[in-house]
N, C-alpha and C positions, 0 to 999 in steps of 0.2 A: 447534741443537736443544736443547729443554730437556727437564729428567729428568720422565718420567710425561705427555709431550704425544703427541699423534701427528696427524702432518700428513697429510691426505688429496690429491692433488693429482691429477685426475679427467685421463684421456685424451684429454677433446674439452675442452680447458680454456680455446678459444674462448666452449664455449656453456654451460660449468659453472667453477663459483667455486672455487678451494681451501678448506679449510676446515681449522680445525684444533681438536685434541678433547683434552679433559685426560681423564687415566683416572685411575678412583677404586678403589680398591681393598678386597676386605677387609680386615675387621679380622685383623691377625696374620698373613697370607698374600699372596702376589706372584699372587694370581688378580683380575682386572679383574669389578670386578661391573656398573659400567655405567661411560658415556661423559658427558659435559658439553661441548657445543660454546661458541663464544664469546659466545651470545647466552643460556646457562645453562641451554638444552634439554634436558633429561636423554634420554638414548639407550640402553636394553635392550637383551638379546637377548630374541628372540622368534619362537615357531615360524613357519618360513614355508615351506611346501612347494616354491617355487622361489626360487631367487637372486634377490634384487634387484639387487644388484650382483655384476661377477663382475671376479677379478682375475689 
């Protein structure tokens, strides 16, 4: 595992890929402002009234 990554590795991992996500952080602070997956997606948070995913 490397420092500042996080591996996602999904339940049904038959019929869903692993995936894994650099976290970027602010500036000056150990708070996650958003996510970059390996294809350089940039990934939010964002309001969502129900879970997409639940863990």
């Amino acid at each position: 595992m490397e420092e500042d990554m996080f591996f996602f590795t999904p339940d049904k991992s038959e019929t869903f890929e692993k995936q894994v996500f650099r976290m970027n952080f602010e500036a000056e602070t150990k708070k996650v402002s958003f996510l970059t997956n390996e294809t350089n997606n940039i990934l939010q948070k964002g309001d969502c009234f129900e879970p997409i995913i639940s863990m």
